[in-house]
N, C-alpha and C positions, 0 to 999 in steps of 0.2 A: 304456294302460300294462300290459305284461305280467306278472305278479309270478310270482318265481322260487320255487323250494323255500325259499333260506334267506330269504326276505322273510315266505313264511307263516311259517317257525319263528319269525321273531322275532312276526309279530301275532300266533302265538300267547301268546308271551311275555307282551303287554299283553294278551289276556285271562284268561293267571293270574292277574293283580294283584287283580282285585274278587274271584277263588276263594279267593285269600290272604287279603284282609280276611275273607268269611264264616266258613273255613275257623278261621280264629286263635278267632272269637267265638263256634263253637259249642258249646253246654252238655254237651261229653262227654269221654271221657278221652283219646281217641286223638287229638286237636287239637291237642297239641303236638309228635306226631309226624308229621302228615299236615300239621300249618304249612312245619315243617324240611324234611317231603319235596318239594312245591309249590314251594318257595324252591330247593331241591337240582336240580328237572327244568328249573325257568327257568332257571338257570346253567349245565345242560349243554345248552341250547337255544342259551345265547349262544358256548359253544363249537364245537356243530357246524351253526350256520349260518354261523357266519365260514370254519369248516374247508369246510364243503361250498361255499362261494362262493370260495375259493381254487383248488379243489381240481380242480372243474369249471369253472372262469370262468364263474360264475352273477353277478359283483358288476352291483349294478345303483344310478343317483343315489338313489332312493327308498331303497333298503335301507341304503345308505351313511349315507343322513338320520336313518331310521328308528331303524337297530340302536342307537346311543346314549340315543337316547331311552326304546326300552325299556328299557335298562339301568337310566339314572337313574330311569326312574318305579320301578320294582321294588325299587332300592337305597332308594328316598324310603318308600317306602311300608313296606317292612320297618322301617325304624330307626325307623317312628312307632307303627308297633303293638310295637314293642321296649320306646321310651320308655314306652306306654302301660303296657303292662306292668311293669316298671320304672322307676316316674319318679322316679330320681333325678338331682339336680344334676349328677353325672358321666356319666349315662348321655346326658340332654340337651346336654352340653356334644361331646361326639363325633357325635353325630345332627347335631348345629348345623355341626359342622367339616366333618365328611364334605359333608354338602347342601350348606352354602355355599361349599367348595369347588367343587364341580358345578357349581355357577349361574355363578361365574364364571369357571372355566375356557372353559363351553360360550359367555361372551360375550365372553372372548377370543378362543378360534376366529373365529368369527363376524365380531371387529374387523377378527384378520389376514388373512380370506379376503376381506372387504371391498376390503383393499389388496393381495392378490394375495402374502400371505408366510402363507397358512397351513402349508405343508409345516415352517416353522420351530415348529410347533406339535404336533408330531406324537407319541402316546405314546411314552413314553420306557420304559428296562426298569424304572425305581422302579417306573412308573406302574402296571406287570403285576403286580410283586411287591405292590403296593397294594391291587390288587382281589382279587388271592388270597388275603391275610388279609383285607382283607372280607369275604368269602364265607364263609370260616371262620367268623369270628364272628358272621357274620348265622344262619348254620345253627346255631351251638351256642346262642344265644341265643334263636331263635323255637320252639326246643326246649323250652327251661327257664324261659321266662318266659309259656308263653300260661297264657291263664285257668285251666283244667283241667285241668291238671298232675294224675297223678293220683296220691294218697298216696304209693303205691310207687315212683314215680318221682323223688322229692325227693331222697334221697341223690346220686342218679344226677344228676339233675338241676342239683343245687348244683354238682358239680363241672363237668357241661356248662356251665354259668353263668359260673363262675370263667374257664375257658380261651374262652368266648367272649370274656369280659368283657375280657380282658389282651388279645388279639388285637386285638377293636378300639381300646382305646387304640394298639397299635400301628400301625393302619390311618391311625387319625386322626392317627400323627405323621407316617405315610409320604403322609398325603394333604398334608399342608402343604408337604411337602419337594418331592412334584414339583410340585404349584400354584407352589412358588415357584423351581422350576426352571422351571417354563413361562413365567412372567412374567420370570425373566432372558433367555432365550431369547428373549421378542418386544419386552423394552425397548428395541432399538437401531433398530426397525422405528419401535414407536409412538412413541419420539422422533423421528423422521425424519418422520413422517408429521406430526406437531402445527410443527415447524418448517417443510415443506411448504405446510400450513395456515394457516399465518401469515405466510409471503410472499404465498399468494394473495390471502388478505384485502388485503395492504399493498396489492400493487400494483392490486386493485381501485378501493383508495381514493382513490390517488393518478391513475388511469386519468380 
């Protein structure tokens, strides 16, 4: 298997993720800037590897598999040193939306390419608009919330906070809105498929 440019950019994307954990928990003051910039260079990795796989017909199955993946571990992994850092109920409650959103999006995918209708699954423009205030608030937030914040930067800071903080609640309703666009989109498939499924049983039965 030969791996393209945008297949490294995105591995390298999954070995930001453990730089981002270290990075968030070291005992110094520039941590919450070199968190947000870490989090800033993985997102424009996942812009210019898709751009450069378009661009030049680099797309490849593996990268195809791959790039989501990174995505979600990265997006997973921010919202937990988010929460950590701010654990509150509301923070937890959007960490929870967003992730479990992901989980089963990616196994409805999964359902529909099973039975050969994933293209009815395909991002929609909420979806786009969804990740770009993600991103937003993942970067205002891994700003203002790591360990070592340093004095001078709490004014500053608090309001990076605030416009994170309203962002992702926005994320988290625009995350429910396409999950639950995606799931109208492939109800008519996996109802098709479970009535499918339950002729073959019959006629098993009766066979």
């Amino acid at each position: 298997m030969k791996l393209t440019l945008p297949t490294w950019l995105t591995l390298l994307r999954i070995v930001m993720i453990p730089v981002l954990v270290l990075v968030f928990y070291l005992p110094y003051k520039w941590t919450n800037f070199a968190s947000a910039a870490i989090f800033g260079l993985a997102a424009l990795t996942d812009w210019l590897d898709g751009w450069i796989a378009r661009r030049y017909d680099l797309q490849s199955a593996f990268g195809a598999f791959l790039d989501p993946v990174a995505d979600k571990l990265m997006v997973a992994v921010a919202l937990f040193l988010i929460v950590q850092g701010h654990p509150t109920a509301w923070m937890a409650v959007w960490a929870a939306v967003i992730v479990g959103r992901e989980i089963a999006v990616s196994a409805l995918r999964e359902w529909m390419a099973e039975i050969g209708q994933r293209a009815k699954v395909r991002v929609a423009v909420i979806g786009k608009v969804k990740t770009t205030a993600q991103m937003v608030a993942l970067l205002c937030l891994l700003y203002s919330v790591a360990p070592h914040t340093p004095m001078q930067d709490i004014w500053m800071g608090t309001q990076v906070f605030h416009i994170g903080d309203w962002t992702l609640a926005i994320a988290s309703i625009l995350t429910l809105w396409s999950g639950l666009q995606y799931l109208h989109a492939a109800w008519p498939s996996l109802r098709e498929d479970e009535r499918l499924a339950r002729e073959n049983a019959k006629a098993k039965k009766n066979a």
